[in-house]
matplotlib code that plots the C-alpha trace (Angstrom):
import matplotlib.pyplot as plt

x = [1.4, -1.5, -1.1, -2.1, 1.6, 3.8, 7.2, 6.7, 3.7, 4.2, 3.1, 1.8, 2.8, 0.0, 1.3, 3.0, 2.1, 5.3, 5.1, 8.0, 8.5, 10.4, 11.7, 13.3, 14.2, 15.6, 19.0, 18.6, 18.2, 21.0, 17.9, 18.7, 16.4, 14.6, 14.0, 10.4, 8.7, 8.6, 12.6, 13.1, 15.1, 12.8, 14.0, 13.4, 11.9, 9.9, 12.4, 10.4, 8.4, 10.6, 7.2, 7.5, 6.9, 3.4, 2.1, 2.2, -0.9, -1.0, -2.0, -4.0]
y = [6.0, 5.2, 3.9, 7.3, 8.4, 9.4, 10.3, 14.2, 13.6, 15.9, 14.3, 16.3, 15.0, 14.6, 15.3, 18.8, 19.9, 19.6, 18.6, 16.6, 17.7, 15.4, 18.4, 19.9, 16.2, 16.9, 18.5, 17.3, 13.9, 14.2, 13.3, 14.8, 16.7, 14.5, 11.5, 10.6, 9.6, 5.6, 5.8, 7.5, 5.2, 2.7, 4.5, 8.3, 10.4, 13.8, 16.4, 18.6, 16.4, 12.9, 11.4, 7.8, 8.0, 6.2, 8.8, 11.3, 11.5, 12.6, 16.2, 16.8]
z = [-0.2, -2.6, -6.1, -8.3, -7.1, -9.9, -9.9, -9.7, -6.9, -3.6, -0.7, 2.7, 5.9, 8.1, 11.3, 10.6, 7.1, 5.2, 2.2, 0.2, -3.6, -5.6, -7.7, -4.4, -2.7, 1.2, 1.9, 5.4, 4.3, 1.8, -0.7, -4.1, -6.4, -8.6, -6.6, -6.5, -2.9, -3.9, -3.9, -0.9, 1.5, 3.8, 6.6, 5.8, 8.6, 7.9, 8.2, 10.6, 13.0, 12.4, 11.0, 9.0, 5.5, 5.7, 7.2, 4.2, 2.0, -2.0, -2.4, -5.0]

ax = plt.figure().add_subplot(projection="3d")
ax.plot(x, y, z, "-o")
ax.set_aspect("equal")
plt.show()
């Protein structure tokens, strides 16, 4: 994740396309709504394609 993150930043994974809003968080992840990207636990998958978190990028 690059440093211009902030706490409301989506990101996009770049394997499938899904892209992880901090305002919606990840009900299959039991992630709740609000928590930013940089809190999400070390070991959180993408939901859809099981991608690691280093492999989402900032959208713009």
């Amino acid at each position: 994740m690059r440093e211009e993150a902030t706490a409301a930043t989506r990101l996009e994974c770049r394997i499938c396309w899904h892209v992880y809003d901090p305002a919606e968080g990840d009900e299959l992840g039991q992630v709740p709504p609000g928590t930013p990207f940089s809190d999400l636990p070390a070991d959180w998958r993408c939901p859809q394609c099981d991608a690691a978190k280093e492999l989402f990028l900032v959208l713009d």
